[in-house]
Every structure is written in C-alpha cells, then in structure tokens.
N, C-alpha and C positions, 0 to 999 in steps of 0.2 A: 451571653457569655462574657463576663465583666474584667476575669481575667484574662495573662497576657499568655499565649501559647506559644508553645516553640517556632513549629511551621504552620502555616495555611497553605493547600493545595487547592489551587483555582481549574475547577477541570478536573475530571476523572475517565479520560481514556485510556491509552498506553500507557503515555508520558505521564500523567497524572497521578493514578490508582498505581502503578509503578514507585513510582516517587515515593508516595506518603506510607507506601508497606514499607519501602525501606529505612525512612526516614524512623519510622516505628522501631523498626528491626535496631534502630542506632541506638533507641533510649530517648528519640525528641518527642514531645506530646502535638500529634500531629491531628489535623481536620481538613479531610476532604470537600469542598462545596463542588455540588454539580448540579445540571440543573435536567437533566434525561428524564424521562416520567416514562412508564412502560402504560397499554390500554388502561390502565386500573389507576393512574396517578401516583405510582409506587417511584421510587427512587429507580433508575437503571443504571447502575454503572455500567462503565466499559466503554461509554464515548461514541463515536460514528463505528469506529471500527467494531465493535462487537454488536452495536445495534442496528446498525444499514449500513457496515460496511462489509471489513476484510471477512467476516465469521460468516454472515447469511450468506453472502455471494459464495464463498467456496462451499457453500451444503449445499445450494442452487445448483454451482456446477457440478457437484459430487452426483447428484441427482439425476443432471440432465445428461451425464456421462454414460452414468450406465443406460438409462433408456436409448440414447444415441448408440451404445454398441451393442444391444439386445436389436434393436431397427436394423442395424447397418453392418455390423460386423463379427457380430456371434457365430454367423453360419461358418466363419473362415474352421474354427474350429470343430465344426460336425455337429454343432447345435442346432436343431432348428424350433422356432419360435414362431408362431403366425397370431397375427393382427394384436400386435402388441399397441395397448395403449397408454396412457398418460392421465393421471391425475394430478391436475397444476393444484389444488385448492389442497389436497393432502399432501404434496411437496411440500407447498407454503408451510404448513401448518409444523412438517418436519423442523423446519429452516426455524421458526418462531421457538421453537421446544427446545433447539440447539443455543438461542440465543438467553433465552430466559434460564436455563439450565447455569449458564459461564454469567452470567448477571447476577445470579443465586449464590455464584461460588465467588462472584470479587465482596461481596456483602461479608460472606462467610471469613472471607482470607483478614478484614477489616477488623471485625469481630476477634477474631483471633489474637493479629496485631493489636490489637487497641487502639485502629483507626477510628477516630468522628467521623460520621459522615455528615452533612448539612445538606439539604434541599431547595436548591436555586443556584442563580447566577450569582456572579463573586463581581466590584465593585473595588477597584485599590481607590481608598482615597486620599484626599492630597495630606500629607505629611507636615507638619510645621516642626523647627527646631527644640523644640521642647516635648515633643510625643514621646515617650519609650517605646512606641512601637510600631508598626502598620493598623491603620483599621482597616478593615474591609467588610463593606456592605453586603448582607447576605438576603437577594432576594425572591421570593417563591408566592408568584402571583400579588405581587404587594403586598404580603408579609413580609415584613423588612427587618433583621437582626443587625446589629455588629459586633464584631470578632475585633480581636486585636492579636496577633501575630510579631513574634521577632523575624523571622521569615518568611518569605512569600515565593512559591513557586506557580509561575502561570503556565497551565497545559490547555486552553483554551481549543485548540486544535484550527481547522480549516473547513472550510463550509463549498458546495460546490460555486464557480464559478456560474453565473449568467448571462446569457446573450439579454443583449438590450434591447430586440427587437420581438422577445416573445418571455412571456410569464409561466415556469415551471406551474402547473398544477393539480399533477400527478392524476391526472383522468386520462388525458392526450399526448402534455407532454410532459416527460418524466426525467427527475432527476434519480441518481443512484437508491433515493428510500423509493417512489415509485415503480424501476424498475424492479427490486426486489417484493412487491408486493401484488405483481399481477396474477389472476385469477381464472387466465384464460390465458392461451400461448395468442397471438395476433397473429391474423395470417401475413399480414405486412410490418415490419420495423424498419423505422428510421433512426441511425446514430450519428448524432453532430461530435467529431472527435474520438480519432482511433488511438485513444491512450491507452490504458491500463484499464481504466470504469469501463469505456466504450465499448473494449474488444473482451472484456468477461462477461460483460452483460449481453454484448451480443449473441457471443458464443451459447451462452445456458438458452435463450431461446429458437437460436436457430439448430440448435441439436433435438429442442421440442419442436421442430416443424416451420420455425418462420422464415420467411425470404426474409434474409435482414442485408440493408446496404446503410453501406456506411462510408459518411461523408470526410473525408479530415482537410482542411485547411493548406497544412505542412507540403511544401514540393515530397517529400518523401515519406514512407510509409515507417513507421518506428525509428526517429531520426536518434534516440536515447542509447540506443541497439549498438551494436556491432554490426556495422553495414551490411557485411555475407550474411549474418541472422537474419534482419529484417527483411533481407530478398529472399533466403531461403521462408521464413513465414509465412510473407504474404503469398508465396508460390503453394504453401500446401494449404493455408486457409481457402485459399479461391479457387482452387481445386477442385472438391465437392461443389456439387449445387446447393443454392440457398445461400450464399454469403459474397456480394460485392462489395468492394472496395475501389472510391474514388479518391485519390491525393489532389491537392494543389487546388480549392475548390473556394470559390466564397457565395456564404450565404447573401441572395440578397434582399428576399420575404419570405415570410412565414406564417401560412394562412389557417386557423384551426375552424373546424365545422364541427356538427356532432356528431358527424359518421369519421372524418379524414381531417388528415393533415398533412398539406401541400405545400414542399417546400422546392422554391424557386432558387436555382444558384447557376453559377458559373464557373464550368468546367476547366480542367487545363489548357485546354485550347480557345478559353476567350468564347465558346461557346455558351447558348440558355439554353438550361434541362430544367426537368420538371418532373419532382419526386414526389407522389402520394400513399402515403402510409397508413397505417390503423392507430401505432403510435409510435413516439418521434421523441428517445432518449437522447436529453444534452447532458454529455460527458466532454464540457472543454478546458479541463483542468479545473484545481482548488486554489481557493485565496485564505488568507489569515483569518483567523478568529477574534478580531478585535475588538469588534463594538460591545459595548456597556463595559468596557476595565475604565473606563475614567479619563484617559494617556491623556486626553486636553488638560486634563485639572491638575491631575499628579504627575505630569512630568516625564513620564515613559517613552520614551524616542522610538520614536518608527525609521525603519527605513523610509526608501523611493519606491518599494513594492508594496509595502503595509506590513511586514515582519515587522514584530519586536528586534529591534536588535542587539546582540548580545555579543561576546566575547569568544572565544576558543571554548570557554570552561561556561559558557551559557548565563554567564553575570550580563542583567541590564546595568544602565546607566544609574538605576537608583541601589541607594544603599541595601541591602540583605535582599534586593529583589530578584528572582532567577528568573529563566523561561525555555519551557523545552517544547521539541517537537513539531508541529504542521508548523503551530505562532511563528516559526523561528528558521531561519537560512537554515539550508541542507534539505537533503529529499524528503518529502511526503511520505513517510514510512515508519508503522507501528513500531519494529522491532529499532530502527533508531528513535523513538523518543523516546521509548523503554530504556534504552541503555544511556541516553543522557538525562532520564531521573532520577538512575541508580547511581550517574557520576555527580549531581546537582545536590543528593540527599547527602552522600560522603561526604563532598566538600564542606557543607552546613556543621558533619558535623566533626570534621577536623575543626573548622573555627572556634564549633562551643570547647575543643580542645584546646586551643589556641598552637594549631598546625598549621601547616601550611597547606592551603586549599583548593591549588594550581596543582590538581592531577587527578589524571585520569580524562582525560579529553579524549572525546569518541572520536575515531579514526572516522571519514568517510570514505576515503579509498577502499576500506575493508568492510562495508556493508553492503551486503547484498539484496539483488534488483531480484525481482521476481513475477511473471506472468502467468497466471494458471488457464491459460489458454489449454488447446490439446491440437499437438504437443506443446508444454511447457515450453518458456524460456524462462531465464535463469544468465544473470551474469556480475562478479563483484571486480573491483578494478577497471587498468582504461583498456577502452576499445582501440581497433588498430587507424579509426579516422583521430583521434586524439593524437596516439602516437606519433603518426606523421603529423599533424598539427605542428607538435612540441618536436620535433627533430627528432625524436630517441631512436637509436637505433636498437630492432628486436628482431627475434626469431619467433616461428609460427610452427606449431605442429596440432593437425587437425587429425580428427579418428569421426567415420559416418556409425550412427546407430545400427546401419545395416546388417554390418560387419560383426554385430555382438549376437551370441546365441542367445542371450536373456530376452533380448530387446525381438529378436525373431521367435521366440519362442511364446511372446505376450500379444506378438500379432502389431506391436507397437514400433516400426523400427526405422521412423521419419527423423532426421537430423542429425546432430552434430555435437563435438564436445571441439573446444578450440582451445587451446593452450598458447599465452603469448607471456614471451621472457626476454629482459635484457641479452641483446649481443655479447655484452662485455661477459656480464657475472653470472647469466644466467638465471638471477632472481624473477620469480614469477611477478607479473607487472598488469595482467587481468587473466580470466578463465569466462568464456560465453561458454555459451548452452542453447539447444534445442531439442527437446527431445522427450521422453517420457521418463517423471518421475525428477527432474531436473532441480524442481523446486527443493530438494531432498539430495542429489545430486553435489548440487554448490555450495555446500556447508564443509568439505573434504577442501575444497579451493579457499574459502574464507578461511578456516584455520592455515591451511600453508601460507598465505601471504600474511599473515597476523604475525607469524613467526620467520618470516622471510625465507621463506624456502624457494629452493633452486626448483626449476623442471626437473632435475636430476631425484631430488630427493623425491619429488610424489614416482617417478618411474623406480625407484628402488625397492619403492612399496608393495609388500603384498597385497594383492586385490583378488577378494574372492573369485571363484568360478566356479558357472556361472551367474556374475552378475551386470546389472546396469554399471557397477561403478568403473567394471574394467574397461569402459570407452575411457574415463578421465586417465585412467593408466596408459593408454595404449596412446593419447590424441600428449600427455608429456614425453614419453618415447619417442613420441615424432620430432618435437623441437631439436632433436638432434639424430636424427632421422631414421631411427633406431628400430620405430614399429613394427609389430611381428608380424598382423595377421592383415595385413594391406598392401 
C-alpha cells in the first residue's frame, strides 16, 4: 500500500473498530490493522472485549443464570423442575456462536463503511522531518507490509496483568480467555482478585456448582464501589453456599500439580492458610497494550504506569498521533473507548477541515461502572467516600428493591438504588445501584447528570408502574425526603 491514507487504526476493539467506522462515516480513507485470528486464522474483529472478554462472559453468565434459578429458585414461583442438569461443552459452544456472530457483523459494518481491514500487528515507525506521513509496519506472522498514514489512532487495548510467581497456562491456571473456555464446571475454583474479571467469572461458575473462594489482596472488598454497596454485596454474595471471600490477603506460593493447585497465603490476621483448587483464575487487574508500537524508536511517551499519554482530547506527544481506550488513563471500559474514537475521528476530521479540534472531550464523571454479578451493580459519578474525601457537602436519598412490586414480583428484590446530590443546588453528583437489572437501570442516571439535573427533576418524572425503574424515582424523592412508599 504505497499510497498515503488518511487514517490508520492500530487495534480493532471498542476504541479501535469504533474509530475507523466513524472516521469512514467522515469521508477519511481509513485502515484498520489488527492482529485477532479466530480457530480458522480468519481475521476477528472486536478486540478482548468481544473475543474473551465483555460479550462471551455476559452469555456465560446469561447461561449460568438461568440454570442457577431453574436449581435454586424457580420453585418460589410454583414451578417444579427435578434433576436439572448442565451442559458446560454446549454453553461454551452457545458463547463461541455469540461471539463469531458480532465478529461477522464488525467485518460487515467495515464493508459497508469502506473500512481496510489489515491482518496483524501495527508497528509506528520512527518519523524523520521530511516524511509526509506516518509509516507503519503491518505484521502477520512475518509477512511484513508498510502503510503510510496522515493519521494514526492507537487502540491497542490492555492485556491481563501477571503474578510473577506463576505462569497463566489456561489448563490450571487461567486467565479471563481460559476462564471462559472450560469444558467442565471444577468442583473446586480459586480466584486471585475480586474485581470485575474475578467476581463474573466467579460468579458463572459457582452458579454451575463450584465452591469457588476468592482471594483479594485490597483491606476491603469492592473499594471502586460505594462503601454501603460493596458491604451490602459482599453480604448477599456469601450468603448462599458455594462462594467465599477473603480481603486483605497476600499470596505467598503457588504450587501447580496435575491434579491441584495449592495456593499458600496470608490472611488478615498475619495468619498461613492453605488453598487447594481444581483451578485457580488470576484476575489482578489489566495493564496497557504496548509492546511492539515501536515508543523507543518513535518517540511516543509513556507515562510511570505504561499508558500512552495523551491529552483531554487523547492527542499523544507526536504529531497527528491519537490513542484511546485500555492504552490510555481513565477506566478499563469498552463503552468509554468507544466514545473517545468517535471524539478522536471528529477531531481528525475537523483538522482536514481546518476547524478547531478541541471538542468533544469524554466526560469521565458521566460514564458508567457496571458489574454483571447477580444482583448487578451499576454506578456513574462520585461515591459518598469521595465526597467526604473532597469536602462537598451532599444529601442522600436511598429506596430498598424490596419495596418495589416489579422487583417482588420477579422473585428478584435484594438491594438498593442511592441517589447523592449537592446540598447547595441539588444537582445530581453520583447514583449507585444494586439490584436487578441495574446494569440497564443507570443509563436514566447517566443521562440526568450529562444534562445536570437536580434530584428534583428525575422525582418529577414519570416512572412507569409497575417497574424496576421506579426504585430510581422513589430512592430521588428521598433526597429530599419526600418518598412515598417507605
């Protein structure tokens, strides 16, 4: 490819395959490189998240949802069901058809737009004063191309972190692609880290039957949460049998056999335990996607973490270079690198306008957190340890799930909806969640604080009945203590 293209997108997950449809959508001649291969050696779009991440985990736990309430709570309803069983190998096979299906359909979406797509790793290389443009190396098992590019967007994404005292090998021990690909439930699971990966992965398998305990590090259990959230959580997770949870813990070996894995740590109390599993998922966060872009040769600043780092509006240090998403400060989350590819692609092409290109900077205050546990949480803006952190002074109105007919009527009615607003003005300032359906839920709260709405304004709102949503109605009524039905 000898000529010079508009954009080149490094990376085709969210932020990436995002990017370059819109970039298309603008009228710039755009090329995706990625380097995802599906069983067959085929091209995959869609990044971790639609191939081992957000997409297969939520069919996993879609799955392992209903088998967990056909086992355990169907009869509430007058159903009865005997000796219900489980087929992990035809789950799996569901979850693979879901993913190849939405893999199918970014090809298609590409197609359409009149995206390139390119096959491999992307490569920025070093620039001299006289180039007209970016090259960038495009490699696919050492078939090796180069592109030249007037812009360059890197969506490389984030890879899981590793403990350095044991090697991922998805037989024993597994990372987020192994846990999604077992073929058998374990009668025993061990998870290093109760994040987000941890506690959905845990979750889909211990609803299929496994004692799963789970280790975390952190003095407290969901420290990202909203304090009352993450005690009210971890109170109805551990609840049920079949799911422990240890905080404040360090690993201090980790021994693999070909039966077991034995993992040796230290409890809160300065105490030695000793955990033997069948297998033993490490979920202790994600790091940047950086290796093979070149950053030593060409110049690309990292932060002290390993980010790209970039700007408000996601400009690196180098000329027409962008970067969005996992690569880049701000949360781990598809739907924000989504939204700063479509702010990254705009800006590119206000420039070829000769516009001004400072707009549209993704809010992070206004993006929303989400856990597909059961019950969900769900929460966008700050929590009330923040709050007091920063002095501000607020008001609080909560509403229990209990309390709503929908939510008693679905058999479903564990948790809470929390409303927190400025003292002064009232202006909504965060919304948590627990509860069912949540995940679905905080999109009502993302829009009102997008447009800076009071408690006042979601309580003036009609809210169907009966629905889940009228807990958020009723839990802003409270901020001003107005609640009807509590």
């Amino acid at each position: 490819m000898s000529e010079i293209i508009d954009v080149a997108v490094i990376g085709g997950g969210p932020g990436g395959y995002v990017a370059a449809i819109r970039c298309a959508q603008l009228g710039l001649d755009t090329v995706c490189i990625d380097a995802w291969k599906n069983s067959k050696g085929r091209a995959s779009l869609g990044g971790t998240c639609l191939n081992v991440g957000c997409i297969p985990s939520k069919a996993l736990l879609e799955s392992s949802e209903y088998f967990f309430q056909v086992k355990h709570k169907i009869s509430a309803h007058g159903i009865q069901v005997k000796d219900a069983t489980v087929d992990v190998p035809a789950m799996i096979a569901r979850k693979d058809k879901i993913v190849t299906t939405f893999t199918a359909g970014i090809a298609s979406l590409f197609k359409k737009n009149k995206v390139k797509s390119l096959l491999g790793t992307g490569k920025l290389l070093k620039r001299s004063e006289t180039d007209k443009a970016w090259r960038i190396e495009v490699n696919d098992n050492n078939n090796v191309q180069i592109i030249q590019a007037k812009y360059v967007i890197v969506a490389t994404g984030s890879i899981p972190r590793q403990l350095p005292t044991v090697k991922v090998d998805n037989e024993r021990i597994l990372d987020n692609v192994g846990a999604l690909s077992l073929h058998e439930t374990p009668k025993r699971l061990g998870v290093i880290g109760a994040g987000v990966i941890g506690l959905e992965m845990g979750s889909v398998w211990r609803r299929l039957g496994s004692e799963v305990t789970i280790l975390e590090a952190l003095p407290d259990f969901l420290m990202a949460a909203d304090d009352q959230v993450a005690k009210e959580a971890k109170k109805i997770f551990t609840k049920d049998p079949g799911l422990v949870i240890h905080t404040e813990i360090e690993i201090k070996s980790i021994k693999v056999t070909k039966k077991f894995v034995t993992v040796n740590y230290q409890d809160a109390n300065a105490n030695t335990q000793k955990l033997e599993v069948d297998k033993l998922i490490v979920s202790i966060g994600r790091v940047p996607n950086t290796e093979g872009l070149g950053s030593n040769e060409n110049g690309l600043d990292l932060d002290e973490r390993g980010f790209i780092a970039v700007d408000d509006f996601c400009r690196t240090n180098l000329t027409n270079v962008f970067a969005v998403g996992d690569v880049v400060r701000g949360p781990m989350l598809a739907h924000k690198a989504s939204e700063e590819g479509v702010a990254v692609a705009e800006a590119i092409a206000a420039i070829e306008k000769g516009h001004n290109p400072e707009v549209g900077a993704v809010n992070f205050n206004t993006i929303p957190w989400v856990i597909y546990t059961s019950p969900e949480i769900a929460w966008v803006g700050k929590n009330e340890q923040e709050l007091k952190k920063a002095g501000v002074s607020y008001k609080v109105g909560q509403f229990p799930f209990i309390a709503n007919g929908r939510a008693r009527a679905m058999n479903s009615a564990s948790g809470f909806v929390k409303v927190l607003s400025d003292a002064g003005n009232d202006r909504v300032l965060g919304v948590h969640m627990i509860g069912p359906h949540v995940s679905e839920l905080i999109s009502e709260a993302v829009m009102a604080m997008a447009f800076s709405a009071c408690s006042e304004d979601i309580a003036c709102i009609v809210h169907a009945h009966p629905s889940l949503s009228e807990v958020l109605h009723e839990a802003a009524l409270g901020v001003n203590n107005r609640a009807l039905h509590i």
